[in-house]
PAZAPA-4460 file (N, C-alpha, C; in steps of 0.05 Angstrom, whole numbers, plus 32768, in hexadecimal, padded with zeros to 4 digits):
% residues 282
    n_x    n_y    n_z   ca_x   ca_y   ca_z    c_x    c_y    c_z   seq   type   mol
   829D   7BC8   7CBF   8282   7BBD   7CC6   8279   7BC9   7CE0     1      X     A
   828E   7BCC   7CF5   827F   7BDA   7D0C   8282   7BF4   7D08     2      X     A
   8289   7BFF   7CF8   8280   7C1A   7CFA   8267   7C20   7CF0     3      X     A
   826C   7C11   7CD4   8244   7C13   7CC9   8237   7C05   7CD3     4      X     A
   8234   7BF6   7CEF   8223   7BF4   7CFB   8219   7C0C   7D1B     5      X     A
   8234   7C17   7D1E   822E   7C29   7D28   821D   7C46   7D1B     6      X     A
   8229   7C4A   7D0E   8212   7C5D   7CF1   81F8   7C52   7CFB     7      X     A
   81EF   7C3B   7CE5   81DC   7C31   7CEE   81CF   7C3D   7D0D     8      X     A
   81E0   7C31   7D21   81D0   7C28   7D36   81CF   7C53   7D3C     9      X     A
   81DE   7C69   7D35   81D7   7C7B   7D39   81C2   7C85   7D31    10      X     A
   81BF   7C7F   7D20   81A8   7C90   7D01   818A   7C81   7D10    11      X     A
   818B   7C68   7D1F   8177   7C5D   7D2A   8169   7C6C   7D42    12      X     A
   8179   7C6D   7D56   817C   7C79   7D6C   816F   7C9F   7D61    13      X     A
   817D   7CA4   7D48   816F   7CC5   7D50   8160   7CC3   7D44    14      X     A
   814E   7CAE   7D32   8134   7CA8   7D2B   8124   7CA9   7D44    15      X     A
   8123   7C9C   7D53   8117   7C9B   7D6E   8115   7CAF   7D78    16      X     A
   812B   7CC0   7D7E   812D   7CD2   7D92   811C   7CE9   7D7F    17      X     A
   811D   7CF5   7D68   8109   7D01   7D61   80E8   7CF5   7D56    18      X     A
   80E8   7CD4   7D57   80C6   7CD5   7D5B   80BC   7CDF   7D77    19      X     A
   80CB   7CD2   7D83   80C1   7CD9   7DA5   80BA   7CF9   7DA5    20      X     A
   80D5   7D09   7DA4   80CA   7D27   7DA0   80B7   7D2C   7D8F    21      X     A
   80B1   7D23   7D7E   809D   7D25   7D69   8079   7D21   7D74    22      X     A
   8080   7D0C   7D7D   806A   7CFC   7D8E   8067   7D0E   7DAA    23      X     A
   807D   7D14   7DBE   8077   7D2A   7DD0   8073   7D44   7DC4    24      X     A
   8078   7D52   7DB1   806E   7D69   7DA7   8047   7D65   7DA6    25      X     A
   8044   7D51   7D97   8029   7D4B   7D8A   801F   7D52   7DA9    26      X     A
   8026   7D3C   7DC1   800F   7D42   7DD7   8014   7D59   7DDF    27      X     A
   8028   7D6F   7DE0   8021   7D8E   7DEF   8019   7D9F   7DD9    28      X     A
   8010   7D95   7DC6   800F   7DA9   7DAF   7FED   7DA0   7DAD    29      X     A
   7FD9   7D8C   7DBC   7FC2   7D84   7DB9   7FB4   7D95   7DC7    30      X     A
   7FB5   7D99   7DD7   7FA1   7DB1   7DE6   7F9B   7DCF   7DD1    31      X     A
   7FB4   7DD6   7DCF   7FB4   7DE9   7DB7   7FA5   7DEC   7DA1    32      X     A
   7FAE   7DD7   7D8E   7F8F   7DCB   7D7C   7F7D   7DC3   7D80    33      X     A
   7F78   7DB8   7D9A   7F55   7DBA   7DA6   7F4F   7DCE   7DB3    34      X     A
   7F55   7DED   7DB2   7F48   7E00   7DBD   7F52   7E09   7DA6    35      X     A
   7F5C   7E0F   7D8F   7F5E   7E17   7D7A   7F47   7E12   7D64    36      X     A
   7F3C   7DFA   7D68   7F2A   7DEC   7D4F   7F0F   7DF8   7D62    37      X     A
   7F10   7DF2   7D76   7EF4   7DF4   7D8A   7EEC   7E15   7D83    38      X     A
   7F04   7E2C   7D81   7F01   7E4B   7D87   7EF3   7E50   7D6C    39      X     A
   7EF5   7E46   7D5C   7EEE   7E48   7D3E   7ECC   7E41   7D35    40      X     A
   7EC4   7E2A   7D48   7EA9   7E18   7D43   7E8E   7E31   7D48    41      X     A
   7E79   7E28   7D3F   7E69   7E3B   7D43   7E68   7E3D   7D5F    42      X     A
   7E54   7E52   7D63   7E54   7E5F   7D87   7E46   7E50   7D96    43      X     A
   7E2E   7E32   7D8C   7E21   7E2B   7D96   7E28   7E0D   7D97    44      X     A
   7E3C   7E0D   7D87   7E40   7DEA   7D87   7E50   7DDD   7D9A    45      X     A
   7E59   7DC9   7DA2   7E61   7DB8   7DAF   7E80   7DB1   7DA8    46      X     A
   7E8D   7DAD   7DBE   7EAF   7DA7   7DAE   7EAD   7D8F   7DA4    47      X     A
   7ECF   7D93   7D8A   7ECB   7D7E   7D80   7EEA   7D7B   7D75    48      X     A
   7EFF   7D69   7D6C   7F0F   7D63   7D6C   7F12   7D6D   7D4D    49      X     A
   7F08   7D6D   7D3B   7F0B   7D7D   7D1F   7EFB   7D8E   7D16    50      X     A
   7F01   7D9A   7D01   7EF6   7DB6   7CF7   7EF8   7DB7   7CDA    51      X     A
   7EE7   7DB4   7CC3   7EF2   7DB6   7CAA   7EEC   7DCE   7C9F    52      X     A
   7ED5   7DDB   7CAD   7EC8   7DF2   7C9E   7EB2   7E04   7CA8    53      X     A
   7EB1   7E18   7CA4   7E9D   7E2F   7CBB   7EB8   7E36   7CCE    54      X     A
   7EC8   7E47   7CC7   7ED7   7E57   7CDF   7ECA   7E70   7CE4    55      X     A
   7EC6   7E65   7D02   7EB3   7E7B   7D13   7EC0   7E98   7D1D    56      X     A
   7ED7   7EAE   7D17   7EE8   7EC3   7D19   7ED4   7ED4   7D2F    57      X     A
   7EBC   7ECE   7D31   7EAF   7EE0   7D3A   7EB6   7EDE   7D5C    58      X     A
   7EAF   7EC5   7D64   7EBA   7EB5   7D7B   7ECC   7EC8   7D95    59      X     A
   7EE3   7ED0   7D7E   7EF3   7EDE   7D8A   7EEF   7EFD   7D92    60      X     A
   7ED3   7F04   7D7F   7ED1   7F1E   7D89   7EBB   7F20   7DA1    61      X     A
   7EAF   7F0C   7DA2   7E9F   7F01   7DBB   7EAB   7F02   7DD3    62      X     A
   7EC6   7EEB   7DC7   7ED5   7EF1   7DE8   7EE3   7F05   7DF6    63      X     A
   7EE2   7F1E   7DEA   7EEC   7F34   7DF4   7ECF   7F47   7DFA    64      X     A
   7EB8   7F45   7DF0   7E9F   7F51   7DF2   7E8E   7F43   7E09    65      X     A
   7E82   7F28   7E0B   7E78   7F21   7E1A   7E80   7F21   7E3B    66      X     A
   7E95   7F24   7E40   7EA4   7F2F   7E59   7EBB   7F44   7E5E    67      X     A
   7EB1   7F53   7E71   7EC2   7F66   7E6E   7EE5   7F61   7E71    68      X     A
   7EE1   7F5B   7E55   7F01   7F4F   7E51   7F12   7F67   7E57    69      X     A
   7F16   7F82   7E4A   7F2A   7F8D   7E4D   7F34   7F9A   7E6D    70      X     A
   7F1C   7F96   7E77   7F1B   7F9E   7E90   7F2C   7F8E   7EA2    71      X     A
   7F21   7F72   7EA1   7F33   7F61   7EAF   7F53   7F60   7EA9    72      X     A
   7F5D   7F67   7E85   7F75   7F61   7E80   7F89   7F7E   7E8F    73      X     A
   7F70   7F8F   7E93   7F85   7FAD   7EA8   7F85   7F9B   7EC9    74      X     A
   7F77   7F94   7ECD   7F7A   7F8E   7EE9   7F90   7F70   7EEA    75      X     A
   7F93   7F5C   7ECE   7FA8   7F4A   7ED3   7FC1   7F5A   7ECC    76      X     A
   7FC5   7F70   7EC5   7FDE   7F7C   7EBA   7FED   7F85   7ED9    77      X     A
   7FD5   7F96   7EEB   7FDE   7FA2   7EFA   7FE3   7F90   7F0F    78      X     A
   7FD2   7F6C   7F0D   7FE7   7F64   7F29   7FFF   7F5A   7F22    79      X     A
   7FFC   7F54   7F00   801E   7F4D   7EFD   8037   7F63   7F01    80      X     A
   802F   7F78   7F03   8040   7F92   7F0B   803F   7F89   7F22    81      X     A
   8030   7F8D   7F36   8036   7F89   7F4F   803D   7F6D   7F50    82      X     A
   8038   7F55   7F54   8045   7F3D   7F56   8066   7F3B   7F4C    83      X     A
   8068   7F41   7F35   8087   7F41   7F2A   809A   7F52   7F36    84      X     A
   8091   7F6D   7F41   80A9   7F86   7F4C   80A9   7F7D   7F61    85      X     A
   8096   7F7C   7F72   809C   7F77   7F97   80A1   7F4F   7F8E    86      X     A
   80A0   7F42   7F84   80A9   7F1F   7F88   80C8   7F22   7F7E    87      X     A
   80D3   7F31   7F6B   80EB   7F35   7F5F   80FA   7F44   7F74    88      X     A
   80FC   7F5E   7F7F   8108   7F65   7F8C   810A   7F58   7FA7    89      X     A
   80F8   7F58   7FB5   80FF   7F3F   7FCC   810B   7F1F   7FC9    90      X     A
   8108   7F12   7FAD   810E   7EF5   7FAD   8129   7EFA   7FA3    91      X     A
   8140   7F13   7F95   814C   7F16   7F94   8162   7F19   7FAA    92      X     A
   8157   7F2A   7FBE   816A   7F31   7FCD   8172   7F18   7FDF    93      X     A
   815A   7F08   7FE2   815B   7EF3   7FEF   816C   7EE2   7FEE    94      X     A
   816E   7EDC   7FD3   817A   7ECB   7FBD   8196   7ED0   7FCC    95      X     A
   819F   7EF9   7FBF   81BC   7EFD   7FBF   81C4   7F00   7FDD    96      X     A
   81B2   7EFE   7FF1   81C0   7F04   800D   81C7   7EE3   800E    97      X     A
   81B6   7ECF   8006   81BD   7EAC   8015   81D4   7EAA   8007    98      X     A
   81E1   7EB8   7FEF   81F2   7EBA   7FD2   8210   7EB8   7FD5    99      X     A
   8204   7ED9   7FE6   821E   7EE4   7FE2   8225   7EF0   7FFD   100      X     A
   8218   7EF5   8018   821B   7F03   802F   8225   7EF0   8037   101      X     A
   823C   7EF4   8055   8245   7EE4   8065   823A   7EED   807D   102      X     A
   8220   7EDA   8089   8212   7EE2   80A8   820E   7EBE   80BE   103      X     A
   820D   7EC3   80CA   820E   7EA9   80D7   81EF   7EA6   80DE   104      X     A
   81F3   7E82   80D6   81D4   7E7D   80CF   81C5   7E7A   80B8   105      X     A
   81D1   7E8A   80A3   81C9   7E85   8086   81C7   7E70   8078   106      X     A
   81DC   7E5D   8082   81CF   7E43   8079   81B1   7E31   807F   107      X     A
   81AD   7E3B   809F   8193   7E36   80A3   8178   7E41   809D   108      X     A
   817D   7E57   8098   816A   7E69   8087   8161   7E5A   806D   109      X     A
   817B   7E52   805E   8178   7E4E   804C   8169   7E2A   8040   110      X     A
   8171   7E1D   8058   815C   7E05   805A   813F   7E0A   806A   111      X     A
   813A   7E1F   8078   8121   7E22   807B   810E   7E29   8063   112      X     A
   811C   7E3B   8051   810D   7E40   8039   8114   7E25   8020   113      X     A
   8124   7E17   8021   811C   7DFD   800C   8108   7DEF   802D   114      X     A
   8109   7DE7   8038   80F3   7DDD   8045   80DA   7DE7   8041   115      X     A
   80CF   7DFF   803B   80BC   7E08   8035   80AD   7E03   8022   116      X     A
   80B9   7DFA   8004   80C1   7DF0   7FED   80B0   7DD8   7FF3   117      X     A
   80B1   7DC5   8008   809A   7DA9   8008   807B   7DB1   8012   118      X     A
   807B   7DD0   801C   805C   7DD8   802B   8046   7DD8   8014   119      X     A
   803A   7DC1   800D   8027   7DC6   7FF8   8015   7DE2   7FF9   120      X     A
   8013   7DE1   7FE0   8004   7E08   7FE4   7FE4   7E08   7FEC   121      X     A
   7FD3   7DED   7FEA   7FC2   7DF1   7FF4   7FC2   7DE2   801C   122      X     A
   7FD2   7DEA   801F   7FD7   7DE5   803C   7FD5   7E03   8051   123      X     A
   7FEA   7E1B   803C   7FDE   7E29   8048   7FC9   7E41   803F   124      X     A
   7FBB   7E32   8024   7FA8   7E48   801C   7F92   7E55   8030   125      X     A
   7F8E   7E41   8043   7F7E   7E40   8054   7F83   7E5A   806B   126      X     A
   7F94   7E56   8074   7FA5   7E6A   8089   7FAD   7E7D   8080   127      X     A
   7FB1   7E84   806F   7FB8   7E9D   8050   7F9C   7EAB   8055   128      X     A
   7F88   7EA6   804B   7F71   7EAE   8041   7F72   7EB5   8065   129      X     A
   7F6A   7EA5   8075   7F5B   7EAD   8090   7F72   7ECA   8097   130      X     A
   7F7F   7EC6   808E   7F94   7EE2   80A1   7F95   7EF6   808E   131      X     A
   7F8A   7EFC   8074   7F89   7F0C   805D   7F6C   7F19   805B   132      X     A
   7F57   7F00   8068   7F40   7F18   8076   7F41   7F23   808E   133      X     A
   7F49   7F13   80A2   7F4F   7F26   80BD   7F57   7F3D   80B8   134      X     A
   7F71   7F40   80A8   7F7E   7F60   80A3   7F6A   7F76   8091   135      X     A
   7F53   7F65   8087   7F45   7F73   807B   7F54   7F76   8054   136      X     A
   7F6A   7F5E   804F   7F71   7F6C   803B   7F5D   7F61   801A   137      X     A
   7F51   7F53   8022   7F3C   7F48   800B   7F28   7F5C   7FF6   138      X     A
   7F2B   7F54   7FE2   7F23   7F6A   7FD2   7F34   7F7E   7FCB   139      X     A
   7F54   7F74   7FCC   7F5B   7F8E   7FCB   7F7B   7F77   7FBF   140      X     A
   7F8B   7F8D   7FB4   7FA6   7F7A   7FA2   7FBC   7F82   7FB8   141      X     A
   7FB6   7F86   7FCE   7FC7   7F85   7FDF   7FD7   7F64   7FE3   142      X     A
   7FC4   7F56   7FE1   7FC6   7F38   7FEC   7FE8   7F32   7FD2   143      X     A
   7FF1   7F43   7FBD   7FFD   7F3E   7FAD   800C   7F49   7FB0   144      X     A
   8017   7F60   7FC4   8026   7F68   7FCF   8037   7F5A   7FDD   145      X     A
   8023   7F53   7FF4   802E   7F3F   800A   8035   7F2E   8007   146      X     A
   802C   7F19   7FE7   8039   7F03   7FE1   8056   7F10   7FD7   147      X     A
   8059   7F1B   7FC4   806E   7F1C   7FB9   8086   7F2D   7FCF   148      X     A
   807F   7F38   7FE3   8093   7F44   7FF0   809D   7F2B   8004   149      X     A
   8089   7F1C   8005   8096   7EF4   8020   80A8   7EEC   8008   150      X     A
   809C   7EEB   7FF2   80B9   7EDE   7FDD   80A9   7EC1   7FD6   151      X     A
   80BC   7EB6   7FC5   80B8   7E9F   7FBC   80CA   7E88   7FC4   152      X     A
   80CD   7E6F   7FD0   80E0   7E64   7FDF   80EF   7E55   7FBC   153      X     A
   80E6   7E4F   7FA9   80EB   7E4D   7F85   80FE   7E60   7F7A   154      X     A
   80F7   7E76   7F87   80FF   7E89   7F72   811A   7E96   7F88   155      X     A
   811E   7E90   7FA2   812F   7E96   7FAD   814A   7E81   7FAF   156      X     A
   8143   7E6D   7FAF   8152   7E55   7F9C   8160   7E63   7F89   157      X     A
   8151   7E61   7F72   8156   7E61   7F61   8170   7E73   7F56   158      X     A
   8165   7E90   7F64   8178   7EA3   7F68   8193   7E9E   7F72   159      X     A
   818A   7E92   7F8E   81A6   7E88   7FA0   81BA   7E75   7F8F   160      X     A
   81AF   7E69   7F89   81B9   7E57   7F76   81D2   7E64   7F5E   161      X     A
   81C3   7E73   7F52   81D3   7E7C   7F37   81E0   7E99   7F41   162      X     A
   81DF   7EA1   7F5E   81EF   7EB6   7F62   8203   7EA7   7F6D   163      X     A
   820E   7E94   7F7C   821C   7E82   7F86   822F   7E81   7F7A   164      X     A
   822C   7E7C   7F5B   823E   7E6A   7F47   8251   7E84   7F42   165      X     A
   824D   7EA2   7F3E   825C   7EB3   7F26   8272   7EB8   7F3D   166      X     A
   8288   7EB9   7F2C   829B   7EC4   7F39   82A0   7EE1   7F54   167      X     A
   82AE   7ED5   7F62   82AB   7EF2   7F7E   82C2   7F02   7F74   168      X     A
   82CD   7EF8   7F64   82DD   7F0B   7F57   82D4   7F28   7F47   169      X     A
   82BD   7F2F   7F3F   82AB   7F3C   7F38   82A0   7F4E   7F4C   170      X     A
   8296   7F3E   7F66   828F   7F55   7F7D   82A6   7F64   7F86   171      X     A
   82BA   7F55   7F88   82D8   7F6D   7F91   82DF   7F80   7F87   172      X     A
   82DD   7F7B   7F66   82E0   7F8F   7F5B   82D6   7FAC   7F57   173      X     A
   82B7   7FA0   7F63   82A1   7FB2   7F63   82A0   7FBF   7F76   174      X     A
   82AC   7FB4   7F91   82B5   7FBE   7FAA   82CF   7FD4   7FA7   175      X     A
   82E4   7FC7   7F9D   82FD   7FDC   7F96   82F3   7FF6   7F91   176      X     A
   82D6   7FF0   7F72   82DD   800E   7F6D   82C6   801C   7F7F   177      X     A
   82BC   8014   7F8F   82B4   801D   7FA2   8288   8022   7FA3   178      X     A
   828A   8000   7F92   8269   8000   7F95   8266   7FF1   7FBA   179      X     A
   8253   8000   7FBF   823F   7FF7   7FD4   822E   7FE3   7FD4   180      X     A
   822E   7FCA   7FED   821F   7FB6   7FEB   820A   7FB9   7FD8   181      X     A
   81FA   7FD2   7FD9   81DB   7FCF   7FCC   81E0   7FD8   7FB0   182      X     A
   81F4   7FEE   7FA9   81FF   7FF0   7F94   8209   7FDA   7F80   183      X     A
   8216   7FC7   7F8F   8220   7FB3   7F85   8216   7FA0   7F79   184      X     A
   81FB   7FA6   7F86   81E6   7F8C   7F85   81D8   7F8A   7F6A   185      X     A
   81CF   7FAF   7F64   81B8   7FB1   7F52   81CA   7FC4   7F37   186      X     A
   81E7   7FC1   7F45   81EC   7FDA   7F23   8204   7FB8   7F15   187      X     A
   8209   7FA4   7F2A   821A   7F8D   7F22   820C   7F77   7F16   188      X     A
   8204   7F6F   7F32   8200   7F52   7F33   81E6   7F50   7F22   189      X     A
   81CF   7F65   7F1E   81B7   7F5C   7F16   81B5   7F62   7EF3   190      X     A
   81C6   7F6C   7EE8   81CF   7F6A   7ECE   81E3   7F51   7EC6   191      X     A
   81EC   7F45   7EDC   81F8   7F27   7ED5   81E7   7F18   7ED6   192      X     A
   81D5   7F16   7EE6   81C4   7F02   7EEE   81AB   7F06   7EDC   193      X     A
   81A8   7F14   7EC2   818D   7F0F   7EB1   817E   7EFC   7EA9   194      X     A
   8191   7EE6   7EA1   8186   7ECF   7E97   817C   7EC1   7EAD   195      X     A
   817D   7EC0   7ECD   8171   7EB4   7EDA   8156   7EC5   7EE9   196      X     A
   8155   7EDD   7EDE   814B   7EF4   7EE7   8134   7EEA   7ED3   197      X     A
   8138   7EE9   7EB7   8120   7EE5   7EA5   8116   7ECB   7EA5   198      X     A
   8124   7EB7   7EB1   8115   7EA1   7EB8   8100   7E9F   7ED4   199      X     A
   810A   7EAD   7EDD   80F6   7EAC   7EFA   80E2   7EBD   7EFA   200      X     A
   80E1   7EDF   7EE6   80C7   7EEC   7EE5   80B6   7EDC   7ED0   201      X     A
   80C1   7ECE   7EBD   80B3   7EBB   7EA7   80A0   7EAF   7EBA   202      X     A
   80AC   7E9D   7ECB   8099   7E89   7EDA   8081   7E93   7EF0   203      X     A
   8096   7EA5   7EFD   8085   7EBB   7F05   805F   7ECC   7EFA   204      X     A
   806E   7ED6   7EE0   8056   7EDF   7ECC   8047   7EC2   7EBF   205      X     A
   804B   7EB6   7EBB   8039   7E97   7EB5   8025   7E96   7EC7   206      X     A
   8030   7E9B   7EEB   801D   7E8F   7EFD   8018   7EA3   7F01   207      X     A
   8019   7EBF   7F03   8000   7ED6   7F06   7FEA   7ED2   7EF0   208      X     A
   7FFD   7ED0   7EE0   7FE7   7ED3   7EC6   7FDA   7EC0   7EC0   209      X     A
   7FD4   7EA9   7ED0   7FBE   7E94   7ECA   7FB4   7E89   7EE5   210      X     A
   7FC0   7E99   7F01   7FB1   7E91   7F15   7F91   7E99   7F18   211      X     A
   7F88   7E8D   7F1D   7F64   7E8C   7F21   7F64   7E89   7F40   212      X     A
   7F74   7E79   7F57   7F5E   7E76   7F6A   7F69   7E8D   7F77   213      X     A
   7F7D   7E99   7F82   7F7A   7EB1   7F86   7F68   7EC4   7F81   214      X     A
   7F6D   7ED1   7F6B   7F53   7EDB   7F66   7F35   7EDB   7F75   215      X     A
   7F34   7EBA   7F6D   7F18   7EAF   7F7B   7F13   7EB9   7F97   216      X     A
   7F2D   7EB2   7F9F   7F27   7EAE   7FBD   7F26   7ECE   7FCE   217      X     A
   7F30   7EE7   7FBF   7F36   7EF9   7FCF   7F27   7F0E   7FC0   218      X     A
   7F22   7F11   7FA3   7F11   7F22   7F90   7F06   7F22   7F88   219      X     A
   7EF4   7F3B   7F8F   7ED5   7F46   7F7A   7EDC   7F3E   7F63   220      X     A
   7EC2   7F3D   7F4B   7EBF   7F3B   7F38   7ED7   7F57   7F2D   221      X     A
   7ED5   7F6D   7F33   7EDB   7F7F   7F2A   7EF8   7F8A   7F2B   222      X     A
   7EFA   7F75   7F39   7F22   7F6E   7F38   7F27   7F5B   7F26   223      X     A
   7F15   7F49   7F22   7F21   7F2D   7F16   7F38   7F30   7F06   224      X     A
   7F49   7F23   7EFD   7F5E   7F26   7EE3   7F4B   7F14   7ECD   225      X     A
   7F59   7F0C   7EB8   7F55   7F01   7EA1   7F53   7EE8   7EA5   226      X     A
   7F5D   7EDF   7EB9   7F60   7EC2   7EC2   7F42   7EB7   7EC5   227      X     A
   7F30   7ECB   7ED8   7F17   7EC2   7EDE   7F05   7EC5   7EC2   228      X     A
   7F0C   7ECC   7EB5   7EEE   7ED4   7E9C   7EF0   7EB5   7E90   229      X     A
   7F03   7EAA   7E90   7EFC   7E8C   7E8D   7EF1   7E7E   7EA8   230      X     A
   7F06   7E7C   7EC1   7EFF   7E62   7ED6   7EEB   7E75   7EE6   231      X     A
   7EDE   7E93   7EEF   7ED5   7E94   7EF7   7EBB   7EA0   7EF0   232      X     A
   7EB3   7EB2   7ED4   7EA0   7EBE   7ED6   7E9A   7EAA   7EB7   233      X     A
   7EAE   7EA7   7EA8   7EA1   7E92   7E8D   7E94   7E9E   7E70   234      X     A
   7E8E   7E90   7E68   7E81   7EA1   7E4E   7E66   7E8F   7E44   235      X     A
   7E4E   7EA2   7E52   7E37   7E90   7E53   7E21   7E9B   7E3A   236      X     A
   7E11   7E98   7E39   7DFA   7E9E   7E1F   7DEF   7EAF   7E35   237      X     A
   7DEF   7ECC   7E24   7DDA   7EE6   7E2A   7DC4   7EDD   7E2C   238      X     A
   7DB5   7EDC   7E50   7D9A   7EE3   7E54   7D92   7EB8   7E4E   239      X     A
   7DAB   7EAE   7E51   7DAB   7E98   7E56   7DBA   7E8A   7E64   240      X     A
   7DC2   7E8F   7E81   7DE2   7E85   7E8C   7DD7   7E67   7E8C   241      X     A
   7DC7   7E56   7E85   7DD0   7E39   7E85   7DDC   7E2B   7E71   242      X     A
   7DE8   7E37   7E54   7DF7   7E3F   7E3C   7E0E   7E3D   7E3E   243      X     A
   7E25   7E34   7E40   7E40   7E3D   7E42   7E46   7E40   7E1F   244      X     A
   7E53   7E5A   7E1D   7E5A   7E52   7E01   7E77   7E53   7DFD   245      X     A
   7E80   7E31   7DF0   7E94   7E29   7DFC   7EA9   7E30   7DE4   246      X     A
   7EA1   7E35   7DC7   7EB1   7E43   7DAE   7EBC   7E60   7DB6   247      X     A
   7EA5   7E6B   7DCB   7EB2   7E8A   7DD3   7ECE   7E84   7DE6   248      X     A
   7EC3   7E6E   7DFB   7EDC   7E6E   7E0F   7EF8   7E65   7E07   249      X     A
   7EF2   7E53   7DF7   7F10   7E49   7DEA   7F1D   7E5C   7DD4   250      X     A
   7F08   7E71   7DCA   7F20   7E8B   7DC3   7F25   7E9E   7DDA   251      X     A
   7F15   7EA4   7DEE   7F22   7EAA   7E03   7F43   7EA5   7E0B   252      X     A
   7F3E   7E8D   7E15   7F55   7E7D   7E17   7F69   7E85   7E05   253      X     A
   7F6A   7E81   7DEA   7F7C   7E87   7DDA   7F84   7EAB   7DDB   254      X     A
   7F70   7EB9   7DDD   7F7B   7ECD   7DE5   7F88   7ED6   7DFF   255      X     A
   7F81   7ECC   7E17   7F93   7ECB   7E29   7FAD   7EC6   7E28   256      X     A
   7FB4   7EAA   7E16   7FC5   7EA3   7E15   7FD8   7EB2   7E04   257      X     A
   7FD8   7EC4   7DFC   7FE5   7ED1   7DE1   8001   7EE2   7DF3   258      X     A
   7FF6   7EF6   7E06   800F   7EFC   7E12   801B   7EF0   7E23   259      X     A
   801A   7ED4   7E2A   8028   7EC2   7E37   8045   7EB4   7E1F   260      X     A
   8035   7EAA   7E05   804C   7EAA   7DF3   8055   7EBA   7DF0   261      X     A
   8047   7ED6   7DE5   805D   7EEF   7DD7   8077   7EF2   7DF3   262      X     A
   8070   7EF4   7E07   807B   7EEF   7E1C   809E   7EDA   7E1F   263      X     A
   808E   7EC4   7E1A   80A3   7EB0   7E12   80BF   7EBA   7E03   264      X     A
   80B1   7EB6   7DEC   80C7   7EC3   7DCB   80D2   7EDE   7DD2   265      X     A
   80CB   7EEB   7DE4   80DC   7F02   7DE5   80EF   7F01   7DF2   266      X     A
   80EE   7EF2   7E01   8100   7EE2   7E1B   8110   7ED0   7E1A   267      X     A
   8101   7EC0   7E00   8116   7EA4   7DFF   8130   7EAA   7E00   268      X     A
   8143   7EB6   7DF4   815F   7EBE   7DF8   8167   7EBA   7E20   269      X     A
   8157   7ECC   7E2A   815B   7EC8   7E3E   815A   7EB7   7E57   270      X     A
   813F   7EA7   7E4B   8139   7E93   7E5A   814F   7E6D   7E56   271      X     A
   8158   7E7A   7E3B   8167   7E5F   7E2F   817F   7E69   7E40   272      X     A
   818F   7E79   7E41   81A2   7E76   7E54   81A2   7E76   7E6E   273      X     A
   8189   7E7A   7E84   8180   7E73   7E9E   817E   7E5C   7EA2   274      X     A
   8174   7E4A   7E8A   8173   7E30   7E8A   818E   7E26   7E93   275      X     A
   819D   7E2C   7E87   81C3   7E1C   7E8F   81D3   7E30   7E9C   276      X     A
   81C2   7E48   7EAF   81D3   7E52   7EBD   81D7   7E4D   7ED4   277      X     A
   81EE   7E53   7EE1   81FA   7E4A   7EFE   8209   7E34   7EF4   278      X     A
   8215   7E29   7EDE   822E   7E16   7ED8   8246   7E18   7EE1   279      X     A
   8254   7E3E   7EE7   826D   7E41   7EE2   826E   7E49   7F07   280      X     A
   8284   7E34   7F12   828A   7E44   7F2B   82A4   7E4C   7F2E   281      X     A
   82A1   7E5B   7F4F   82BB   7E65   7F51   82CF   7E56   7F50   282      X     A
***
């Protein structure tokens, strides 16, 4: 009897636990089908929560026509090149000097940068921007340089973290046969460390690739990325900007969004084991 009530009381319990997922799937999966049903509606109508008939295909060729879409998607390509190479190589080394170097003081280093970690970001947008026109660098993708070469105080964590855990038995060896600190670093450790490597440019590429106020704040129209043809320039009715036409923007959207998933799935392998890495220590 108590065991088939335990049955019972299991078979209950993962009833639950998959409505709930079921029920949390439904709400992150709603946005999706309301810019899905909306991208489809004619070009002049109004959103609306269902769709039975009239799929609008055209929509989507609007949103690559009515703004100079392809233009913007070269200029979001090229700051994610620059944001990802100079944020990766500096949040790396960062990572493996708090990691793996023995210097005095490193521990304090290394709580100044989780202290940094509580500076809300619009605290110092302010002082960012004022010292990024003084140098004159506005209008120009320098400003993405200079971010990604300060580092990320997230992503240097993060690193620190999961270089910490692997065995130093590994660097000796690599020492024996006679690799060099910097050798060591990028022909060893950074082929071990992938899965936390593909988790951090993932997150990385998410927030280049959907930041807007940057942009806003430092570039011409003629820099914009893809980000702005939605939050900053829009998709209005020709020879009518008091029009928004809101069936064009929500396939926008969906097209933006396309290499952010393809993105994902290519990665997932890698990103699923970043997830549970740094378990094994010395």
């Amino acid at each position: 009897m108590e065991v088939k009530n335990r049955k019972v009381g299991k078979k209950i319990g993962l009833f639950i636990a998959y409505l709930f997922a079921t029920l949390l799937a439904i709400v992150f999966l709603f946005p999706f089908y309301y810019t899905l049903i909306n991208s489809l509606r004619p070009i002049m109508s109004s959103p609306a929560l269902l769709k039975f008939k009239g799929f609008e295909f055209i929509n989507f060729k609007y949103a690559v026509t009515l703004v100079p879409f392809f233009k913007y998607l070269k200029n979001t390509i090229l700051i994610e090149l620059i944001g990802l190479s100079t944020g990766f190589i500096t949040t790396f080394m960062y990572g493996y000097a708090l990691a793996r170097l023995k210097a005095p003081g490193k521990s304090i280093v290394f709580y100044m940068i989780l202290s940094s970690m509580m500076v809300p970001t619009m605290a110092i947008q302010v002082p960012q921007f004022v010292l990024f026109s003084n140098l004159g660098l506005k209008d120009t993708y320098w400003i993405y340089v200079i971010n990604g070469l300060a580092g990320s105080a997230v992503n240097v964590f993060a690193y620190r973290q999961y270089l910490a855990s692997f065995p130093g038995s590994i660097e000796e060896a690599a020492r024996i046969d006679g690799c060099t600190r910097f050798s060591l670093m990028w022909r060893v450790v950074v082929p071990i460390s992938k899965p936390i490597i593909a988790v951090v440019l993932f997150k990385d590429f998410l927030y280049l690739w959907n930041d807007y106020m940057t942009p806003y704040m430092y570039l011409s129209t003629e820099k914009y990325p893809l980000s702005m043809a939605l939050f900053g320039v829009s998709y209005i009715m020709p020879n009518n900007p008091g029009v928004k036409l809101v069936p064009v923007q929500n396939a926008a959207a969906l097209l933006i969004m396309i290499p952010a998933v393809v993105a994902f799935f290519l990665a997932q392998k890698q990103l699923v084991a970043g997830s549970t890495a740094g378990g094994v220590k010395e």
